[in-house]
C-alpha positions as CSV (number, residue, x, y, z in Angstrom):
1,X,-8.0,8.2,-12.2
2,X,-8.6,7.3,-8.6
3,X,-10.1,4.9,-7.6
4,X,-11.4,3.8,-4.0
5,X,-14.0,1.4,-2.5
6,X,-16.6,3.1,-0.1
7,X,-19.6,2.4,2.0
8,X,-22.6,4.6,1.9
9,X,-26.2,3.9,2.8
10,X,-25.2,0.9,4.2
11,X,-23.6,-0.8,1.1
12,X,-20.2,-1.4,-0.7
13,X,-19.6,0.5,-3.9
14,X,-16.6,1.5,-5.9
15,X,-16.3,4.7,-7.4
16,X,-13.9,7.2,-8.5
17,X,-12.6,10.5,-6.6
18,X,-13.1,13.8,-8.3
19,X,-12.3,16.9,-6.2
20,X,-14.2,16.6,-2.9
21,X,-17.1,14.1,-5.1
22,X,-17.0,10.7,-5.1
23,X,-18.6,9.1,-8.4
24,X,-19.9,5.8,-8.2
25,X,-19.0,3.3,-10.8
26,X,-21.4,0.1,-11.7
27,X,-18.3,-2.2,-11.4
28,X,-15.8,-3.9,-8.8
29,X,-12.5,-2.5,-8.8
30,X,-11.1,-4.6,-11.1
31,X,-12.8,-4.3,-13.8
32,X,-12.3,-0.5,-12.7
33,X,-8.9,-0.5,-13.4
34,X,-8.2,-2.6,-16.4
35,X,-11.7,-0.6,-18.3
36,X,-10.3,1.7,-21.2
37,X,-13.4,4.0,-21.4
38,X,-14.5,4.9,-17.8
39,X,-17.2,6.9,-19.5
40,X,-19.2,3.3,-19.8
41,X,-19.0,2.4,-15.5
42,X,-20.2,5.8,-14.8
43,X,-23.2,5.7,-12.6
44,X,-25.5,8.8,-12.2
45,X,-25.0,9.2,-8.3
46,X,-22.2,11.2,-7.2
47,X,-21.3,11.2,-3.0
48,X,-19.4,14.1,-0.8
49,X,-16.4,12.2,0.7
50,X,-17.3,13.5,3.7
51,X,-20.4,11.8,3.8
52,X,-19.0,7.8,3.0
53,X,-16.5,5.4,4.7
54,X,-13.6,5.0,2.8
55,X,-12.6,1.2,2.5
56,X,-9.3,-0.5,1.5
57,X,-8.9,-0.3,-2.0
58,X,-8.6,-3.9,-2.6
59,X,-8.9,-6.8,-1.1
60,X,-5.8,-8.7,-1.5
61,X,-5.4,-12.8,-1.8
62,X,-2.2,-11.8,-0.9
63,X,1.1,-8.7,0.1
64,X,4.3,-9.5,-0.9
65,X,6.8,-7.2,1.0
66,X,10.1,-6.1,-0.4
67,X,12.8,-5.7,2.3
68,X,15.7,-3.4,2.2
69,X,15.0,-1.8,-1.5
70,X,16.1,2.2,-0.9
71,X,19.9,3.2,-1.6
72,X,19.3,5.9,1.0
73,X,17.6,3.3,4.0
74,X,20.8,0.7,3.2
75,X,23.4,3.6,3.6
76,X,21.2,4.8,7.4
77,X,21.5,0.9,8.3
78,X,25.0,0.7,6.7
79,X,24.4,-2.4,4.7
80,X,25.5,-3.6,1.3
81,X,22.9,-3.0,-1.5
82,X,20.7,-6.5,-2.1
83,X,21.6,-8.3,-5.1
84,X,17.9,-9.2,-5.8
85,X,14.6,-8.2,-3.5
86,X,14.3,-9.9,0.0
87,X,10.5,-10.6,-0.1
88,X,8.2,-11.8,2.6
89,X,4.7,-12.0,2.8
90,X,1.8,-10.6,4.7
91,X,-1.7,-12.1,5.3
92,X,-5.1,-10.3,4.0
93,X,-6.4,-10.7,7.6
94,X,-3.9,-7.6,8.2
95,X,-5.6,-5.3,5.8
96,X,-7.1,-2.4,6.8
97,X,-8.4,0.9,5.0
98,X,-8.2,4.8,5.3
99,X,-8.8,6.2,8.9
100,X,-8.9,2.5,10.4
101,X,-7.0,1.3,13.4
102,X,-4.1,0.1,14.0
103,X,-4.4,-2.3,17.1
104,X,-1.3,-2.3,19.4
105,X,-0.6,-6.3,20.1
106,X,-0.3,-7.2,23.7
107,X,2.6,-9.6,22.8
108,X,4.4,-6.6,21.8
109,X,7.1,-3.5,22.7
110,X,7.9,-1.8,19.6
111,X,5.3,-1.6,17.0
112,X,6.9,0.4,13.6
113,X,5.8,2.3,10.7
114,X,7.1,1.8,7.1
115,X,5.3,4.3,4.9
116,X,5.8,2.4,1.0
117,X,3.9,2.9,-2.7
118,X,1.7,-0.3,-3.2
119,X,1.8,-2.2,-6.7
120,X,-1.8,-3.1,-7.5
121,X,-1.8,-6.8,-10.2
122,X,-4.7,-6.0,-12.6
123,X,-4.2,-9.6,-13.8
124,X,-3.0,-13.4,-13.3
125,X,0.6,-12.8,-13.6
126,X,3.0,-15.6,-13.4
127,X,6.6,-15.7,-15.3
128,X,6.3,-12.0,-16.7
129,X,8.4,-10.0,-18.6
130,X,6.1,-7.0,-19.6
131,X,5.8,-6.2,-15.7
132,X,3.7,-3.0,-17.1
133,X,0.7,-4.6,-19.1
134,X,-0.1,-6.6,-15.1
135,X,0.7,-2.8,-12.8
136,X,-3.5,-1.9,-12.5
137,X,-2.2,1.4,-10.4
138,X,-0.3,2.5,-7.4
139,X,-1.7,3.3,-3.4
140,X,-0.2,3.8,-0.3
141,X,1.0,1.4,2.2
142,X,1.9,1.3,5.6
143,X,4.0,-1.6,6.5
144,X,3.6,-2.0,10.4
145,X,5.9,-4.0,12.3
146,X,6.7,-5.2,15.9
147,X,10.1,-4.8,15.8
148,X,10.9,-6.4,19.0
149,X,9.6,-9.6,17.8
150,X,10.8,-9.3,14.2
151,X,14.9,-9.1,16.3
152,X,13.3,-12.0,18.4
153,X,11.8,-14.5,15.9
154,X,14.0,-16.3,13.1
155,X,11.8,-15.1,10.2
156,X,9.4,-12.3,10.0
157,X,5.7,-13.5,9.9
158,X,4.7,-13.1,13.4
159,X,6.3,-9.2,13.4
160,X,4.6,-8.6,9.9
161,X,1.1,-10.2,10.2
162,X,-0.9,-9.0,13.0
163,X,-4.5,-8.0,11.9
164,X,-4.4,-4.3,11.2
165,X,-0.8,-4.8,10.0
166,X,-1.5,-3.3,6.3
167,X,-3.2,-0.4,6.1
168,X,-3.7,0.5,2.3
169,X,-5.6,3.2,0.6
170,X,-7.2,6.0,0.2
171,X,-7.3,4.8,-3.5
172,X,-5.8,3.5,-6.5
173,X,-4.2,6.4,-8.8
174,X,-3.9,4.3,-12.4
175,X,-2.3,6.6,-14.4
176,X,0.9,7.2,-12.3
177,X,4.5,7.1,-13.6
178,X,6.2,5.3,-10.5
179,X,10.0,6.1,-10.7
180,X,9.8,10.3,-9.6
181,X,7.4,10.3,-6.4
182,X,8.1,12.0,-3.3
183,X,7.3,9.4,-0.5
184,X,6.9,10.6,3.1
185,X,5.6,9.6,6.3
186,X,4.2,11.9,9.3
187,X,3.8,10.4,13.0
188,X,1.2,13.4,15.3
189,X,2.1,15.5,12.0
190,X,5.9,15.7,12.6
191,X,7.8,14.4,8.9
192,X,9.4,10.8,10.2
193,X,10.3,9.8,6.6
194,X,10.8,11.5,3.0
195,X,12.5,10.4,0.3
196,X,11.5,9.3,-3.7
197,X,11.1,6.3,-5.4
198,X,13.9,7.5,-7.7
199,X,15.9,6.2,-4.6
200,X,15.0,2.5,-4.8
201,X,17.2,-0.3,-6.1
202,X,14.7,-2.5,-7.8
203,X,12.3,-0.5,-9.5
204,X,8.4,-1.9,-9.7
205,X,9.2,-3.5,-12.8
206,X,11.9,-5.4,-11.7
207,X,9.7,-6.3,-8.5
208,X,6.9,-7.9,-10.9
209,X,8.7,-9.7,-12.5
210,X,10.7,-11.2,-10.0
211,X,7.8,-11.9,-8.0
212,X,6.1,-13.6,-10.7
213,X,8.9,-16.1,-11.3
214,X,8.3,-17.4,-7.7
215,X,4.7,-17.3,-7.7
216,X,1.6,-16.5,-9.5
217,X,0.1,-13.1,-9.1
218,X,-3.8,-12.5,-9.1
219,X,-5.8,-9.4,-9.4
220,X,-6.2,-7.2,-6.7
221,X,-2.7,-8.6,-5.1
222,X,-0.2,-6.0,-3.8
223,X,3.6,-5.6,-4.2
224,X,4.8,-3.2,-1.0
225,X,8.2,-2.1,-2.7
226,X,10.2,-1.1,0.2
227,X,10.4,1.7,2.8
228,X,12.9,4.8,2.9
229,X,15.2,5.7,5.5
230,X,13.5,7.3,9.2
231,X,11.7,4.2,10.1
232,X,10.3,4.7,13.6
233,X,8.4,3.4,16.7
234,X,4.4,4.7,17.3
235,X,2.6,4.6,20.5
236,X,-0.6,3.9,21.1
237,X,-2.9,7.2,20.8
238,X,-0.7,8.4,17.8
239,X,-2.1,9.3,13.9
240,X,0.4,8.0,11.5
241,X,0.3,9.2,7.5
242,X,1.6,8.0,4.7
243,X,1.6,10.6,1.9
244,X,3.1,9.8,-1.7
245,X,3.1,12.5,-4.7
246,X,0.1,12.1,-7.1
247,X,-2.2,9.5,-5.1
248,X,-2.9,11.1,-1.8
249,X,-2.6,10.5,1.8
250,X,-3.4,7.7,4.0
251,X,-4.1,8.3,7.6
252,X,-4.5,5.2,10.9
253,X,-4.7,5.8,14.2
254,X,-2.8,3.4,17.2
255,X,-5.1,2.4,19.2
């Protein structure tokens, strides 16, 4: 199922999508995605999509970031497969939902897409080896970067954490298997990036339980697994998409 966090009539719900219907569910999102009978959070008020604000999924305590994880981005750089993930993290100020902004820093040249799948926790996760039973679902995620100052700066967090930096969404597709899905990325509808996760070198098992070694996972976190080969500049005034097989498309504008 997919499911998304909205806002209609002036307050936050979480529901599930169904067509073009949104079904609103008398839970958080949580509780959404680790529930084995759905049938029992039902609520009897179904909204048109067209008619609520899609929100970001989840609301993160943290994003850990996996650097340099697709066999077909390391040949385009020419670089030596990792021998375990290169992680960094981002801050939940970046966050952002479906058709947010994207704000274009001042301090900046180069700001960068990096269309990735998103690894939702469903649970406090720390030294795991059943990476599975703590995966609540997959979204989409848009890894923005200034460039510029990611080549200028020693370590990454400037370059990664600018608010508006994450945008995540539409929603959370739980019953996903993650190792066949066509990733791609459009910039003013024009394909930047495509490729499948069949293509990365540490799959999103692996990911959770390597992150979980180093530190403790809690619902609602997010593991970005990597991005494909095409990564790219976007200019201010441009509508960037992340699309990935089976959960949907995620669409911010530069502004």
């Amino acid at each position: 199922m997919k499911i998304i966090q909205f806002k209609a009539n002036g307050k936050e719900k979480v529901g599930i999508i169904e067509e073009k219907n949104i079904t609103e569910l008398s839970c958080s999102v949580i509780e959404a995605i680790n529930s084995s009978n759905v049938e029992n959070i039902k609520k009897d008020k179904i909204y048109d999509i067209n008619d609520i604000k899609i929100n970001s999924p989840v609301s993160p305590s943290k994003m850990v970031c996996v650097g340099l994880n697709y066999k077909d981005h390391a040949a385009e750089l020419k670089m030596d497969l990792p021998d375990e993930p290169i992680i960094f993290l981002k801050p939940p100020t970046a966050v952002i939902g479906h058709l947010g902004n994207i704000i274009y820093p001042d301090s900046s040249n180069q700001v960068d897409y990096e269309a990735e799948l998103g690894i939702v926790v469903s649970k406090k996760a720390k030294n795991v080896s059943d990476a599975e039973e703590y995966i609540g679902g997959y979204t989409a995620f848009n890894d923005v970067t200034a460039r510029d100052l990611q080549r200028k700066d020693t370590q990454w967090t400037r370059a990664k954490s600018f608010d508006t930096f994450a945008p995540i969404g539409p929603c959370i597709e739980t019953e996903l298997d993650p190792s066949n899905l066509n990733i791609s990325l459009k910039l003013n509808g024009e394909f930047k990036q495509k490729s499948n996760t069949k293509n990365m070198i540490f799959d999103v098992y692996e990911l959770v339980e390597f992150v979980s070694d180093i530190m403790t996972l809690y619902p609602g976190d997010i593991i970005a697994t990597g991005t494909p080969p095409g990564v790219g500049p976007m200019n201010i005034g441009d509508t960037v998409e992340v699309e990935i097989e089976k959960i949907g498309r995620l669409r911010n504008f530069i502004r």
